[in-house]
N, C-alpha and C positions, 0 to 999 in steps of 0.2 A: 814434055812437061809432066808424064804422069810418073816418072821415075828420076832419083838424082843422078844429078850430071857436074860433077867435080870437077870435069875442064874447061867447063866456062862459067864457073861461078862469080868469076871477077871483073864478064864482060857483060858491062849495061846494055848493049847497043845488042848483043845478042840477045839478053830479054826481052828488050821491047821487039825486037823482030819475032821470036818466038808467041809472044800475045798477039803481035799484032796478025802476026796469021791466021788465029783462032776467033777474032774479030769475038770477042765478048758480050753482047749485051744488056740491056737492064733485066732481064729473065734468067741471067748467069751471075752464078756466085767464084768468084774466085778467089783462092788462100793461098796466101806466099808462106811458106816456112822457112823459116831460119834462124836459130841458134841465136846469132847474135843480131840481129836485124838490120840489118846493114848491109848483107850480102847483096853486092851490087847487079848480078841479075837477077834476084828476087824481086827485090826495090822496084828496078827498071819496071819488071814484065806487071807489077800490080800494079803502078803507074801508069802504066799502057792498058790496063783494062777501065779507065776511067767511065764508061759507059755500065758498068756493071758493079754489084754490090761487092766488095772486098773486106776481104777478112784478114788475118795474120795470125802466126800463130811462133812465140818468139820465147824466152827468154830471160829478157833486159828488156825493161821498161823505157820508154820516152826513146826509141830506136828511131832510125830512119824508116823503116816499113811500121811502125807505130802510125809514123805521119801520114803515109802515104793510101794506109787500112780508113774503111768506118768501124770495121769492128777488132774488137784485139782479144787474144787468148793469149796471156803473158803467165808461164810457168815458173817462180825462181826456185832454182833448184841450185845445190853446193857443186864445185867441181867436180866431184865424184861421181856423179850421174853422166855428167860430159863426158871426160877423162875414162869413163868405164868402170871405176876401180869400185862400185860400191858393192856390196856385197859379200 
């Protein structure tokens, strides 16, 4: 979880097993990032840290890890930044 991992970003069940192994507490901050906030082992694994303060850091506004954060760092940025092509 300290590096991305693109083969399981679409498995929930893998996130929460990944948090739930690091067992998080209320003296742990944890941040899910994701682009579109949405990404469902994101989601999962900041779900699974219920015990500890949670951040995000996204995007798109009003996301599912929006819901799932107490705190939100929402960037909007044009396709161009995503896509690469800006510059």
């Amino acid at each position: 979880m300290a590096s991305a991992s693109e083969i399981s970003e679409d498995d929930s069940t893998a996130g929460r097993k990944e948090m739930s192994k690091r067992k998080p507490g209320k003296r742990d901050v944890v941040v899910g990032i994701a682009s579109s906030g949405r990404t469902p082992f994101t989601v999962a694994a900041v779900n699974e840290a219920a015990g500890a303060a949670r951040a995000h850091a996204v995007t798109h506004p009003n996301s599912p890890l929006e819901r799932a954060a107490h705190f939100a760092i929402i960037t909007q940025v044009g396709p161009e930044v995503l896509a690469g092509s800006c510059g």
